[in-house]
MARBA-3410 file (N, C-alpha, C, O; in Angstrom, 1 decimal):
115
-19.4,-8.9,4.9,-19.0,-7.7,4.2,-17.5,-7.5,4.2,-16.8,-7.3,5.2 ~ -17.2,-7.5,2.9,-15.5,-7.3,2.7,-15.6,-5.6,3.8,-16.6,-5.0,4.0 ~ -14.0,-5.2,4.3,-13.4,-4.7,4.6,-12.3,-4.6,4.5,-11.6,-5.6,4.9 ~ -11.4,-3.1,3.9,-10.5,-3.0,4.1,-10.3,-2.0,4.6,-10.9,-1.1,4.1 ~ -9.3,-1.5,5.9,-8.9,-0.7,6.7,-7.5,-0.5,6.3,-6.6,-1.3,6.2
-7.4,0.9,6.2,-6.1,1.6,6.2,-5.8,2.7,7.1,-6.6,3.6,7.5 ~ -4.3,2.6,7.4,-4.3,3.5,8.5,-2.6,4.0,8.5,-2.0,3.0,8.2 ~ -2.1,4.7,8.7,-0.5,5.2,9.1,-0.5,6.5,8.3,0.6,7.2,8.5 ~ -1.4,7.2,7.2,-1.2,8.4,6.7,-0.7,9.5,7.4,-0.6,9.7,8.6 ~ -0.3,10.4,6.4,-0.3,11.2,7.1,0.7,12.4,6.6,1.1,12.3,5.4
1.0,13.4,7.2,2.3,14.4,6.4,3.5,14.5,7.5,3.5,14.6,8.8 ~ 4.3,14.3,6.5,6.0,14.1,7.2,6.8,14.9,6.2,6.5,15.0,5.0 ~ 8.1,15.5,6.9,9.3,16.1,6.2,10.0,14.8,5.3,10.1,13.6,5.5 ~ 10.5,16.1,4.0,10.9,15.2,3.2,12.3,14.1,4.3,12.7,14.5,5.4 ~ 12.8,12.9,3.9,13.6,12.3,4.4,13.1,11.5,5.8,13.8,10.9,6.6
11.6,11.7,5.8,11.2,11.2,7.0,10.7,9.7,6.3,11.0,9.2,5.2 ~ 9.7,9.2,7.6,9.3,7.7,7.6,7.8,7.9,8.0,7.3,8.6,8.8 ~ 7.0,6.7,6.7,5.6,6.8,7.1,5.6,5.0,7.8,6.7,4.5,8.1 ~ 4.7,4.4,8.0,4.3,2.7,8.0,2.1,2.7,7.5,1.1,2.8,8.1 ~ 2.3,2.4,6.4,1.0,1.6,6.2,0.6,0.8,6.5,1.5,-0.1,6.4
-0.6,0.3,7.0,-1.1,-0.7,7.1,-2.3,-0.9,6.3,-2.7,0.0,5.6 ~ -3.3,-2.5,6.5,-4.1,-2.4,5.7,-4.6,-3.5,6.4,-3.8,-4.3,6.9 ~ -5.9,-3.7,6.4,-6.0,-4.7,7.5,-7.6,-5.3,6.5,-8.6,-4.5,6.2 ~ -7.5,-6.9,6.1,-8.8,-6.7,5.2,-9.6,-8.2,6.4,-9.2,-9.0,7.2 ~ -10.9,-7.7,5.9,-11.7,-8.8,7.0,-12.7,-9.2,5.4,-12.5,-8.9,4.3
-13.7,-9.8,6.1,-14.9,-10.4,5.3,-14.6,-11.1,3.7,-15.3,-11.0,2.7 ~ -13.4,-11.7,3.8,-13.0,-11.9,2.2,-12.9,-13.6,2.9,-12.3,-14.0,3.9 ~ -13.6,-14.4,1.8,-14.0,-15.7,1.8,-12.8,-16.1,1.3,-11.9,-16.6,2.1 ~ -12.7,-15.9,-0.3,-11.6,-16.7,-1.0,-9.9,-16.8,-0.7,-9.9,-15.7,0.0 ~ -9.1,-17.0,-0.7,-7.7,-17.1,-0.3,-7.5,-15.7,-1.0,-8.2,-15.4,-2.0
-6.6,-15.0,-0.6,-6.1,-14.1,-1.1,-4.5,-13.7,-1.7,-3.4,-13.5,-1.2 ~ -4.8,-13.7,-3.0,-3.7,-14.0,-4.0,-2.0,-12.7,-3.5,-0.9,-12.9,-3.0 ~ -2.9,-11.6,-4.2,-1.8,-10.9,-3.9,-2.5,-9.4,-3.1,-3.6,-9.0,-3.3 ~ -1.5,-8.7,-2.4,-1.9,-7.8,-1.9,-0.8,-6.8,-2.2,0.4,-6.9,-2.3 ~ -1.6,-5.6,-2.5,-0.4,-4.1,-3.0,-0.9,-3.0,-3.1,-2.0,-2.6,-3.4
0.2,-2.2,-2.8,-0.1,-0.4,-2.7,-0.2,0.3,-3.6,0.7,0.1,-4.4 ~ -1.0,1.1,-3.9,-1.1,2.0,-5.3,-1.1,3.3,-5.0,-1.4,3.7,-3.8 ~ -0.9,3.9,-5.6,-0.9,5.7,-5.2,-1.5,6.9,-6.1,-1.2,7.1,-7.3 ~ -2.0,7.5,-5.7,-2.4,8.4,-7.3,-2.3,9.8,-6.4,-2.8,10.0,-5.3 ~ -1.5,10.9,-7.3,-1.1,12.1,-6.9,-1.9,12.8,-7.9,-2.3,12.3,-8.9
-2.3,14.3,-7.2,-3.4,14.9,-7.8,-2.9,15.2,-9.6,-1.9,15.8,-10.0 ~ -3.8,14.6,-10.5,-3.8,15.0,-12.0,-2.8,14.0,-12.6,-2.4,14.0,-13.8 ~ -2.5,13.1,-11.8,-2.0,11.8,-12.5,-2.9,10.2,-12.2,-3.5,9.9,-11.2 ~ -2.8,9.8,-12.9,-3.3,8.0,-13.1,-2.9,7.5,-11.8,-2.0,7.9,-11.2 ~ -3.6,6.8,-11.6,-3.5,5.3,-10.3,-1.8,4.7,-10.8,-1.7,4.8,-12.1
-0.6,4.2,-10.0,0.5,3.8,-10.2,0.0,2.5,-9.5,-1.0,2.4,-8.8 ~ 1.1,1.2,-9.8,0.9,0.4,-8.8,2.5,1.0,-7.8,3.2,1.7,-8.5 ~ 3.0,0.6,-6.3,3.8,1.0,-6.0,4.6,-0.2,-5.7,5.7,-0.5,-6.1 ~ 3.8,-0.9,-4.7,4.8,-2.2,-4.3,3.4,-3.5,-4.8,2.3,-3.4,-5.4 ~ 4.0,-4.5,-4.3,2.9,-5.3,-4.4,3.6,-7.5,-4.0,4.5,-8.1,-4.6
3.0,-7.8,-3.1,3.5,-9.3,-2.3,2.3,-10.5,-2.7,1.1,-10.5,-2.5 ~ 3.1,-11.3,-3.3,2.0,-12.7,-3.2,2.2,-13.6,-1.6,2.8,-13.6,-0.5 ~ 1.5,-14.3,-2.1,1.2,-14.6,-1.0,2.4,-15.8,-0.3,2.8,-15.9,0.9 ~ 3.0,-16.6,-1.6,4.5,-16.8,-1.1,5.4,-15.6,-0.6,6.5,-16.1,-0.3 ~ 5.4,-14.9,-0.6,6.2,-13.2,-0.3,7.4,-12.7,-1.5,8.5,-12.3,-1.0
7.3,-12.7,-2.4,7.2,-12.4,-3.7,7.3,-11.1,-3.7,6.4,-10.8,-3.0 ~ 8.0,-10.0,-4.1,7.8,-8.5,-4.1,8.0,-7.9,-5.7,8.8,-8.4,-6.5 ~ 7.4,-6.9,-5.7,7.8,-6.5,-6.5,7.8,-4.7,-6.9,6.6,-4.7,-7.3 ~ 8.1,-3.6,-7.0,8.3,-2.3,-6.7,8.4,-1.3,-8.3,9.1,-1.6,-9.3 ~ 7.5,-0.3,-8.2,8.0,0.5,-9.0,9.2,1.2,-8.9,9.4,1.8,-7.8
10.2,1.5,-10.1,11.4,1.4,-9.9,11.5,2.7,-9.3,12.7,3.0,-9.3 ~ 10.6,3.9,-8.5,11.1,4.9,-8.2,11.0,4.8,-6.7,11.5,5.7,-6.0 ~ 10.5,3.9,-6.1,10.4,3.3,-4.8,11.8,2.2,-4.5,12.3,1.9,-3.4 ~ 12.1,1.8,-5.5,13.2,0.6,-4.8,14.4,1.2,-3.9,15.0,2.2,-4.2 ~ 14.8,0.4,-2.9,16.0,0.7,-2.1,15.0,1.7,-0.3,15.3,1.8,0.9
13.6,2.4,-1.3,13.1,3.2,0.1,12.0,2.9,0.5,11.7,3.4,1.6 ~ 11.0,1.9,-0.4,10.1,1.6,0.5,9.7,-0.1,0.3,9.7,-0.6,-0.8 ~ 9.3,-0.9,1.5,9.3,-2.4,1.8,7.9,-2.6,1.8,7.0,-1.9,2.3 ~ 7.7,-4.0,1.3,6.0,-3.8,1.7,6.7,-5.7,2.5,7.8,-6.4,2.4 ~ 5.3,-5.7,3.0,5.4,-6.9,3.8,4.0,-7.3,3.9,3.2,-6.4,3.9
3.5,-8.4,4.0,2.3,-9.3,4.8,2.1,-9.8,6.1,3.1,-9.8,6.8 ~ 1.1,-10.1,6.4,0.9,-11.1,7.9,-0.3,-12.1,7.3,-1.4,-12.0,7.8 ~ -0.2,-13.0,6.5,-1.3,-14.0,6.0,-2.1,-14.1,7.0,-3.3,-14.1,6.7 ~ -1.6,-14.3,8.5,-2.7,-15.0,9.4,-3.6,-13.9,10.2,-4.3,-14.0,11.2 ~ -3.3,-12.7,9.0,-4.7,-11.3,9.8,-4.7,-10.6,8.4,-5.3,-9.5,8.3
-4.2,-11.2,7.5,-4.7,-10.8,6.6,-4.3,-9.0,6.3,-5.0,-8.0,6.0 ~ -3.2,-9.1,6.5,-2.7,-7.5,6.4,-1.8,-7.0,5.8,-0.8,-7.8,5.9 ~ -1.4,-6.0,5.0,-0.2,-5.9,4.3,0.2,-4.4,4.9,-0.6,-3.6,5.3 ~ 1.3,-4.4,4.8,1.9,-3.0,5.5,3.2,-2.6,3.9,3.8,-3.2,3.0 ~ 3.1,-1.2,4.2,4.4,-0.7,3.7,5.4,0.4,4.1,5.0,1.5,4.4
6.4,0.0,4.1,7.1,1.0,5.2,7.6,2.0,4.1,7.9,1.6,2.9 ~ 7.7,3.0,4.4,8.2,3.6,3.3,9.6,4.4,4.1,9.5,4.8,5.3 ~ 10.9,4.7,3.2,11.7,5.4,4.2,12.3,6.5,3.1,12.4,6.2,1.9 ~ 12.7,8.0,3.7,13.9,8.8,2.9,12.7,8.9,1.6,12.8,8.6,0.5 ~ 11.5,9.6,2.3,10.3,9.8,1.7,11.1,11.3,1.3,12.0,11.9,1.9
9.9,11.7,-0.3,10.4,12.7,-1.0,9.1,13.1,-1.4,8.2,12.4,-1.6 ~ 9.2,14.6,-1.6,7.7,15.4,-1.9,6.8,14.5,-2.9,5.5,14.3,-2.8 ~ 7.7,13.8,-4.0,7.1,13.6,-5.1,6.3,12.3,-4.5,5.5,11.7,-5.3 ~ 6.5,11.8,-3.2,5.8,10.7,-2.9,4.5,11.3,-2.5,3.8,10.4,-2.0 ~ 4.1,12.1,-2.6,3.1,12.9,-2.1,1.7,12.6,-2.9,1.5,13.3,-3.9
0.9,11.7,-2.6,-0.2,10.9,-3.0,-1.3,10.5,-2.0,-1.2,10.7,-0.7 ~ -2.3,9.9,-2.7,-3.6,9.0,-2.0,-2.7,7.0,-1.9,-2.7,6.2,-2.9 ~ -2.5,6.9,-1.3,-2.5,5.5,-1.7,-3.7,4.5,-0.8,-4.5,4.7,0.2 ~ -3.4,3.6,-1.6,-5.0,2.5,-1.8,-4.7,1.8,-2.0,-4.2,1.5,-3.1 ~ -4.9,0.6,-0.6,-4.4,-1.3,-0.8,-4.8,-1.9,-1.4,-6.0,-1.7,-1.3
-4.7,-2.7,-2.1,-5.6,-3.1,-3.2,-5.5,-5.2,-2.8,-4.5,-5.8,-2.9 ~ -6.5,-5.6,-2.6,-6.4,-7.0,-2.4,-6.9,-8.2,-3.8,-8.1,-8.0,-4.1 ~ -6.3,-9.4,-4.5,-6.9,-10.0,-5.6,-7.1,-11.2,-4.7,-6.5,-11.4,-3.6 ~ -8.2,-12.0,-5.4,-8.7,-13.0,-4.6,-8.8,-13.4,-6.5,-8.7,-12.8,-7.6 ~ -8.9,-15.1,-5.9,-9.3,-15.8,-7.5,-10.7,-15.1,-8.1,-11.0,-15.2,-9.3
-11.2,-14.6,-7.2,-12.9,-14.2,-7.9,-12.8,-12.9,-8.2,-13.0,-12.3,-9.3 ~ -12.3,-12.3,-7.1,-12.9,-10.5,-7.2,-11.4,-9.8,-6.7,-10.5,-10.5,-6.1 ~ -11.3,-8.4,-7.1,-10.2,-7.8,-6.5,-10.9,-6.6,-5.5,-12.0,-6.3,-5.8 ~ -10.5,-6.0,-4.6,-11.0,-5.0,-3.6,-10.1,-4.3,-3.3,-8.9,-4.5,-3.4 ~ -10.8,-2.9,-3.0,-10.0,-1.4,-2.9,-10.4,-1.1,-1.4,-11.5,-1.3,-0.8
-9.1,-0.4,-1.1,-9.7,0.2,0.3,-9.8,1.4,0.1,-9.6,1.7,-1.1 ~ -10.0,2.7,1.2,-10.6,3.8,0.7,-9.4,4.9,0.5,-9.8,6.0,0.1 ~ -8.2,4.8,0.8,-7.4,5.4,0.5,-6.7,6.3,1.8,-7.4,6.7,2.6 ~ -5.9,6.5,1.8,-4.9,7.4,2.7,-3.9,8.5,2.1,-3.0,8.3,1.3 ~ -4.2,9.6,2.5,-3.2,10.1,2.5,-1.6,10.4,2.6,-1.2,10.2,3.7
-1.1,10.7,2.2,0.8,11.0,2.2,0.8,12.3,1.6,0.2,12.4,0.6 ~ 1.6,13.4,2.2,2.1,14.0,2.6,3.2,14.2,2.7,3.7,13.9,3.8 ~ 4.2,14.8,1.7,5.8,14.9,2.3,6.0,15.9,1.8,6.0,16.0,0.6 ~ 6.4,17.3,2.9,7.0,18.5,2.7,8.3,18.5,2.5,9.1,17.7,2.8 ~ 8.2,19.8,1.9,10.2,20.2,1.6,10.9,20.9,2.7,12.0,21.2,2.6
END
């Protein structure tokens, strides 16, 4: 049974620091790329960051400069650090894993950033 686990949510002052993680188990096929998405109440799913599996990045341009994503291929985990967080970061985000066959969602997290 695929799994993915997410965990580091949560509410922080604007200018503060979150760390995501994502930790996926039960996935057969090699895993292509792995990436953070965000959706704030009454807007669309965004992608945010997103790493192949050579470590490849790539960022929506209102995140560059403040938040980093990274992997661990050998647990199968993607993290994102986010820093000099701002209200407007204030969303659900959801790791999202591609495999050659199937792509998988985890259940989402919280963020939080007051003024």
């Amino acid at each position: 049974q695929v799994q993915l686990v997410e965990s580091g949510g949560g509410l922080v002052q604007a200018g503060g620091s979150l760390r995501l993680s994502c930790a996926a188990s039960g996935i057969i096929f090699s895993i292509n790329v792995m990436g953070w998405y965000r959706q704030a109440p009454g807007k669309q799913r965004e992608l945010v960051a997103g790493i192949t599996s050579r470590g490849y990045t790539n960022y929506t341009d209102s995140v560059k400069g403040r938040f980093t994503i990274s992997r661990d291929n050998a647990k199968n985990t993607v993290y994102l650090q986010m820093n000099s967080l701002k209200p407007e970061d204030t969303a659900v985000y959801y790791c999202n894993v591609e495999t050659m066959r199937m792509e998988y969602w985890g259940q989402g997290t919280q963020v939080t950033v007051s003024t």
